[in-house]
LOGUMAR-757042 format. One record per residue (C-alpha): y, x, z; residue in one letter; residue number from 1. Coordinates in pm, whole numbers, plus 50000, padded with zeros to 5 digits. Example, Ala and Ser with C-alpha at 12.3 -4.5 7.8 and 13.67 -1.06 7.14 Angstrom:
2
     py     px     pz  resn  resi
  49550  51230  50780     A     1
  49894  51367  50714     S     2
//
This chain:
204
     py     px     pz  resn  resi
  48704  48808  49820     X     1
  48927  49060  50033     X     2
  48849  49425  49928     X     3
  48700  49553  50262     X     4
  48560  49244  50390     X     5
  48287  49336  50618     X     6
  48462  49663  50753     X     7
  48593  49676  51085     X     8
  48951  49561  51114     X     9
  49210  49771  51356     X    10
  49377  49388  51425     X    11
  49136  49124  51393     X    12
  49292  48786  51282     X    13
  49638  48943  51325     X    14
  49843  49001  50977     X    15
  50170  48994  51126     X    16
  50432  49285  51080     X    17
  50335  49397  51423     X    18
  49989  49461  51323     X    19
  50089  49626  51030     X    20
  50363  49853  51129     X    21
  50108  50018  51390     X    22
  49805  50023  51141     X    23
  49968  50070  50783     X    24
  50305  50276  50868     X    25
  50183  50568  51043     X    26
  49923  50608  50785     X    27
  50188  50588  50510     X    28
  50393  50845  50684     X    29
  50153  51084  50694     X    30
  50066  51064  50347     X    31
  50411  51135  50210     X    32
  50483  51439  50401     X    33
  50191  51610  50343     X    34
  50172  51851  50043     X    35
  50054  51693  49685     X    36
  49715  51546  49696     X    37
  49456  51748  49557     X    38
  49416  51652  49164     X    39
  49050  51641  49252     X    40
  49151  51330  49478     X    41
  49419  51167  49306     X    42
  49258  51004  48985     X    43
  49452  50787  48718     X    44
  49329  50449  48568     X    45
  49553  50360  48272     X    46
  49856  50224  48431     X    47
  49718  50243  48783     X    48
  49637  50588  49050     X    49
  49435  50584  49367     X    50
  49462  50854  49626     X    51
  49326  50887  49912     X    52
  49454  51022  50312     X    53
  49205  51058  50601     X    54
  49036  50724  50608     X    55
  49294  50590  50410     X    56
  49316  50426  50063     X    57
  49580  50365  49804     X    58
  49560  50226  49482     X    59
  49939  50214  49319     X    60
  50202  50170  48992     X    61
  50489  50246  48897     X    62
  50765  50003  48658     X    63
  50959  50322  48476     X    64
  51074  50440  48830     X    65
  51255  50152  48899     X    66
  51011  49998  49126     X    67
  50634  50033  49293     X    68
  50369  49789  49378     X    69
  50012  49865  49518     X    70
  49786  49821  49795     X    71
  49715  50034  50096     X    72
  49403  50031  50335     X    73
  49302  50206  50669     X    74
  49050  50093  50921     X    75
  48909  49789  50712     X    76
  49298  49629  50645     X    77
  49489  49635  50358     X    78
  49833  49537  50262     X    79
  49994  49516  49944     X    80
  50308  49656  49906     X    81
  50630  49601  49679     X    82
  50970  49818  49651     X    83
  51224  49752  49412     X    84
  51541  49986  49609     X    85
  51723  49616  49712     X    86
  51792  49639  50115     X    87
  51645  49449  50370     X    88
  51653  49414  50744     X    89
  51385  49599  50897     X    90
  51127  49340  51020     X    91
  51252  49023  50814     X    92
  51095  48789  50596     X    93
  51152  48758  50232     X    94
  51028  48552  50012     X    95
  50964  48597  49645     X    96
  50778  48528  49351     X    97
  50466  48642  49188     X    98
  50357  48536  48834     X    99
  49993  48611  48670     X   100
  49801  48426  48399     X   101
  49678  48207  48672     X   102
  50035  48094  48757     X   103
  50254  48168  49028     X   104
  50263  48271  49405     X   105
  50489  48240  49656     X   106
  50501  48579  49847     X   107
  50611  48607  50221     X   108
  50683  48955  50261     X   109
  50810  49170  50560     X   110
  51041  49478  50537     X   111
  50954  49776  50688     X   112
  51115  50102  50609     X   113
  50874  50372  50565     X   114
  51012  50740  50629     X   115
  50917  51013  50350     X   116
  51075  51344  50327     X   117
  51365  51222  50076     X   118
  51476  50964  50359     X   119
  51375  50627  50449     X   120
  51233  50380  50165     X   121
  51281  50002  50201     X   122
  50906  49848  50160     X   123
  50816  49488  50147     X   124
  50481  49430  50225     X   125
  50269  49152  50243     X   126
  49895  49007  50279     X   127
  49621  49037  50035     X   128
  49430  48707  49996     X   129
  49144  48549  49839     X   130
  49342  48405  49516     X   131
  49585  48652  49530     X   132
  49301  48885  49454     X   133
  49154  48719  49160     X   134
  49444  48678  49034     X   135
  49539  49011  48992     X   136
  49242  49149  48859     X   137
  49228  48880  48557     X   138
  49617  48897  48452     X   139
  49716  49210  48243     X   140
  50039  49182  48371     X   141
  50179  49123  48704     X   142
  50594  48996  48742     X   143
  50773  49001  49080     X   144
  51137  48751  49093     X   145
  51303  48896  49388     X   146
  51613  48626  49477     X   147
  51939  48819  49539     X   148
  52260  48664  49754     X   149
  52360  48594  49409     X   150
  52165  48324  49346     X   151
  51975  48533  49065     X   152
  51657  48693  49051     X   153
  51546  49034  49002     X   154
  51272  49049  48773     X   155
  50986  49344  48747     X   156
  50635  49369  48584     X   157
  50372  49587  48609     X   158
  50103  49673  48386     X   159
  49739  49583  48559     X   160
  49559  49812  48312     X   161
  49365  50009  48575     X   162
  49420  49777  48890     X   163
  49023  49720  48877     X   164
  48895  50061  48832     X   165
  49188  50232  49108     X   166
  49055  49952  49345     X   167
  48689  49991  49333     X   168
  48713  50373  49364     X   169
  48933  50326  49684     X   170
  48682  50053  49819     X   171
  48411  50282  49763     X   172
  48576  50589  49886     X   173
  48682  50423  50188     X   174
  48320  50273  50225     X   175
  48197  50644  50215     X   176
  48452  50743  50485     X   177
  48365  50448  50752     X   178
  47982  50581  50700     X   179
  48122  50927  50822     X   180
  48036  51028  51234     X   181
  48306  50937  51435     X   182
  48354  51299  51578     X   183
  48393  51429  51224     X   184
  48643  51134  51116     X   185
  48832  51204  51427     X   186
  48848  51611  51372     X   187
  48987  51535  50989     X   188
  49208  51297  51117     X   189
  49369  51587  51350     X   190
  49336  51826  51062     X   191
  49549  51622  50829     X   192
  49826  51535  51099     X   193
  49863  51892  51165     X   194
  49882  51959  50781     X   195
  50130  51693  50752     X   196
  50372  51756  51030     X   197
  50661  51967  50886     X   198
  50821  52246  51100     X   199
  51107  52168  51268     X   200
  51253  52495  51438     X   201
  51510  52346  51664     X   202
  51238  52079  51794     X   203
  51068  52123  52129     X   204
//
């Protein structure tokens, strides 16, 4: 089943890139300006990390620093997310392929480009789903082909030792969070957006 289903969702019924550009993004953004998580926050799970930023949950890996795939979650949504440094138009669809032991899936992604403080970053991102789900956490081994103009494929994998444990410690963690009083979740949430805006002298 979908990892937060239950929780209240920010866009109910809506997974298009609308949705999660205004849900997902500025969540993302936030997180990769702000300093380096705490090491009491950020755990590792064999091949897999989760983090977590005000309300919001990320379980992620990494292919040798070539490429990242993960999950993130805010407000009872999640979208997986896949970057392999190949440009994109911001707000296209692109398709590509997912193989597990349970075969293959054919992904509809959207590009987004997600600012961080070493420039922009070229994201596909796409829906979680009920299979899609399953399938990941009974395949050690996840492979994304990613067609080029060429008419080939760029090929990744990812080790899934870890996917289950990073996920259920952001499920739970985010569980814990939606329990918190809304007053409280809304004073962290200003905390961390003052922490995470850099200074910018010639702003006004």
């Amino acid at each position: 089943m979908s990892f937060l289903r239950g929780q209240f969702s920010a866009c109910p019924g809506d997974l298009s890139e609308n949705c999660l550009r205004r849900v997902l993004l500025p969540l993302l953004l936030l997180l990769s300006l702000s300093s380096p998580v705490p090491a009491e926050d950020r755990m590792e799970h064999g091949s897999w990390s989760s983090q977590f930023l005000d309300g919001m949950g990320e379980a992620t890996t990494h292919e040798n620093g070539t490429s990242t795939f993960g999950i993130l979650c805010a407000q009872g949504s999640c979208r997986y997310y896949f970057a392999n440094g190949i440009d994109c138009e911001p707000g296209g669809n692109y398709p590509f392929m997912i193989t597990t032991d349970s075969g293959a899936l054919t992904i509809e992604s959207v590009c987004e480009p997600v600012a961080t403080a070493n420039g922009d970053i070229l994201v596909y991102w796409f829906n979680e789903s009920d299979a899609m789900n399953r399938a990941f956490q009974q395949t050690p081994v996840v492979g994304f082909a990613f067609p080029l103009t060429s008419g080939k494929f760029r090929l990744s994998s990812f080790s899934m030792e870890g996917f289950n444990e990073a996920i259920q410690r952001m499920v739970n963690g985010m569980r814990e969070h939606q329990d918190l009083p809304a007053s409280r979740q809304q004073q962290e949430l200003q905390m961390d957006i003052q922490e995470a805006t850099p200074e910018s002298p010639g702003r006004t």
